[in-house]
C-alpha positions as CSV (number, residue, x, y, z in Angstrom):
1,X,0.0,0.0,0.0
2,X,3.0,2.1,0.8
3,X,4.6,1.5,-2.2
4,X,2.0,2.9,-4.7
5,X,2.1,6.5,-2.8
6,X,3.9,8.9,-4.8
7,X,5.0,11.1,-1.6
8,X,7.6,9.9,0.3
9,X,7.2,12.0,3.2
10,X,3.7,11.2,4.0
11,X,5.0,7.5,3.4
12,X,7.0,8.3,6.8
13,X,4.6,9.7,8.4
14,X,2.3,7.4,8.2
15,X,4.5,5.2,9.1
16,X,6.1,6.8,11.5
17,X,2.4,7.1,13.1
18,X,2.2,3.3,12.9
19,X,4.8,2.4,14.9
20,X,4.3,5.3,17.7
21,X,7.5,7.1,16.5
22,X,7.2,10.6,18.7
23,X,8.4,12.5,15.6
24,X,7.9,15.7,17.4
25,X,10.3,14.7,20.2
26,X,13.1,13.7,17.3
27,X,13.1,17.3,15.7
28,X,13.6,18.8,18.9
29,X,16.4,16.9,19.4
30,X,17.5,17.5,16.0
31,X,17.0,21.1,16.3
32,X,19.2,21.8,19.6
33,X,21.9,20.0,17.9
34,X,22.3,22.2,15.3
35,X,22.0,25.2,16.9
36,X,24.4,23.9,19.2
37,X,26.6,23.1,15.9
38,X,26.0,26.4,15.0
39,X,26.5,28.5,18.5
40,X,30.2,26.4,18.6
41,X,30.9,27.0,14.8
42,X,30.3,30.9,15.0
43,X,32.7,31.1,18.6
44,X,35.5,28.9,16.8
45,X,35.4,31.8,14.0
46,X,36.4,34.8,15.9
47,X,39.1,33.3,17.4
48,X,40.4,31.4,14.3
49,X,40.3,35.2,12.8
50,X,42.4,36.6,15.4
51,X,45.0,33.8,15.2
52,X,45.7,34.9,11.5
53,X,46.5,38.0,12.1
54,X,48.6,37.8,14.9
55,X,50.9,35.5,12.3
């Protein structure tokens, strides 16, 4: 039944409703990881910047 539906993404969540995946639980999860990616990516930069030119 799956198989014949053209959209994969309501193919997941149907599927992900099926098996009582708490989807909403996952992208918040997903979510703070990133923006933690993103808070430690944009403090690395500043001090990257200041270490070329001090050489």
């Amino acid at each position: 039944m799956a198989a014949s539906r053209s959209n994969s993404t309501n193919v997941l969540k149907d599927a992900a409703a099926a098996y009582k995946v708490d989807t909403d639980a996952i992208t918040a999860k997903v979510r703070q990881e990133f923006s933690a990616k993103e808070k430690a990516k944009k403090a690395a930069q500043p001090a990257a910047k200041a270490t070329k030119k001090a050489a």
